[in-house]
C-alpha positions in Angstrom: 0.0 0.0 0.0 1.3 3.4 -0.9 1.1 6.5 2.0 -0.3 8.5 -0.9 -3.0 10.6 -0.5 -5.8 9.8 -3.4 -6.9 13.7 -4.3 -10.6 13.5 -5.4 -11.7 15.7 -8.5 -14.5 17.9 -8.2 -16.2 21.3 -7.2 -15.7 22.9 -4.2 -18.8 24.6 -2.2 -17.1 28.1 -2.7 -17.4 27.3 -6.5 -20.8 25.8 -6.6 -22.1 29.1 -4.7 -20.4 31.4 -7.1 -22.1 29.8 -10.1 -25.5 29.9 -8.5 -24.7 33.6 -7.5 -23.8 34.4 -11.2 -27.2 32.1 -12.5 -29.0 34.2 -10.2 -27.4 37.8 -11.7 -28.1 36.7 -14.9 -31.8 35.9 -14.5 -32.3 38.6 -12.7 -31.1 40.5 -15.8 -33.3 38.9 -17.9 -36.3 39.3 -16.1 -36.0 43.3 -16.1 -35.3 43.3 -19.7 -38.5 41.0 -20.3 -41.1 43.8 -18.7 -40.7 46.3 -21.3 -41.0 44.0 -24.0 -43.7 42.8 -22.8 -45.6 46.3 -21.8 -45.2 47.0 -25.2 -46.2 43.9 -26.7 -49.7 44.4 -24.3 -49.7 47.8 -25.9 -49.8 46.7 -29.5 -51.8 44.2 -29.3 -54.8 46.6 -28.0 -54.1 48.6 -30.5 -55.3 45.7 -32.6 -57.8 44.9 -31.0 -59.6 47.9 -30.6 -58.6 48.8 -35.1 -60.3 45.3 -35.2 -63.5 46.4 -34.2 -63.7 49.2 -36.6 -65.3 46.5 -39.6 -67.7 45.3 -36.9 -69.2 48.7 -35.9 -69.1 50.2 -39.6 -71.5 47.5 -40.4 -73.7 47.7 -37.5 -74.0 51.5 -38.5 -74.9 50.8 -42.0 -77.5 48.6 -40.8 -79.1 50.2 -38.1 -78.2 54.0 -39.2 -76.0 54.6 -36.0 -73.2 53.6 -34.1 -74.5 51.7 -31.0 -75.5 54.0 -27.7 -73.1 53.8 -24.9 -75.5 51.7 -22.4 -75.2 49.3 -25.2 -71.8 49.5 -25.6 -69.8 46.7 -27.8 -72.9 44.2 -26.7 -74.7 45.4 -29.6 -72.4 43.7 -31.8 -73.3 40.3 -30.7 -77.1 41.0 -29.4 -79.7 42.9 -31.1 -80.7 46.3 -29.2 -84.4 46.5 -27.7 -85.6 49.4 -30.0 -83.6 47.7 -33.4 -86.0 48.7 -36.0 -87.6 45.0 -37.3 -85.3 43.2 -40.0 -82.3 46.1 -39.5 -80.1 44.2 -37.0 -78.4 41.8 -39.6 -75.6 40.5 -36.3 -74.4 39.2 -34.9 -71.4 41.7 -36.4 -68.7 39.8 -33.8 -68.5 36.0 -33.7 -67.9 34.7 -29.8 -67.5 37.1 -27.3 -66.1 40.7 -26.9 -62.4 39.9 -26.4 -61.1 41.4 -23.7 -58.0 43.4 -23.4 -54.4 41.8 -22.6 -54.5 42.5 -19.0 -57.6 40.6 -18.6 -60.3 43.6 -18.9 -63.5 44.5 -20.6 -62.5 47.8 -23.2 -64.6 51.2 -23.1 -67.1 52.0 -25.3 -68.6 55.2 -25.4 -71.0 57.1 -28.6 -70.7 59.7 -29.5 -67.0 59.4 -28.4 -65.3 62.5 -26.2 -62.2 61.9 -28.7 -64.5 61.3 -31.7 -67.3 63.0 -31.2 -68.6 62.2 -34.8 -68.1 58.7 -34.2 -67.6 56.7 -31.2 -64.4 55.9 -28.5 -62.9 52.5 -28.1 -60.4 52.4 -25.1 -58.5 50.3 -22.8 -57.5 51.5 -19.5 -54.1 50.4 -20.0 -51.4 48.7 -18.0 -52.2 50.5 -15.5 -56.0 49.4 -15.2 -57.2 53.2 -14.2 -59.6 54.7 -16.9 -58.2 58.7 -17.7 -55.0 58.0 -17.4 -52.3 58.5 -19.9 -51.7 55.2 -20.2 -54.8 54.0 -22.0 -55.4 53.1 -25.3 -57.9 54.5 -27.8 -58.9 54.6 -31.4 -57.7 57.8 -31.0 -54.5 56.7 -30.9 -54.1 54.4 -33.6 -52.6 57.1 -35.3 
């Protein structure tokens, strides 16, 4: 038998720790540059919602002669209103449901629109979820 001393190969807890510290730097680097990305991406993809129902609500107002009211709001695409003159409602304008918004909420609807008053205002409230803020998203701001 030799007196040697068999060294064993591996990683030392000092080094294990300073990868996981590293891992951890690095994600939390990714994860910051993620919620932009994705605020935008939310963003734009309101924006197509809300140009989307542009088709919907011209058609509705060719049929009926106006845009929906506001207690109707984007309902009227799917369901008749009450006081639809007979054989004008030719819906529904929207197949399925209204969609909602990317952070999970119904959008605005308002004729005659404060922003269009010739027409009507489609809006989300935005990230931040607060209607009136500068955050929100509009037909007016498809521009």
């Amino acid at each position: 038998m030799s007196s040697r001393r068999i060294r064993r190969r591996g990683f030392t807890l000092i080094e294990v720790l300073l990868v996981l510290v590293i891992l951890v730097i690095l994600a939390s680097l990714a994860v910051t540059a993620y919620g932009p990305v994705q605020r935008r991406a939310n963003v734009n993809a309101a924006r197509t919602q809300i140009g989307l129902f542009k088709t919907p609500l011209g058609l509705y107002q060719n049929d009926i002669g106006n845009y929906p009211m506001t207690e109707q709001g984007l309902m009227g695409l799917v369901q008749p209103p009450a006081d639809a003159p007979p054989g004008k409602w030719n819906g529904p304008y929207l197949e399925g449901n209204i969609p909602l918004d990317p952070w999970g909420r119904q959008y605005n609807y308002k004729y005659p629109g404060d922003r269009n008053p010739q027409s009507y205002d489609v809006w989300s409230a935005g990230p931040d979820g607060v209607d009136g803020t500068e955050d929100d998203v509009g037909n007016w701001s498809l521009e």
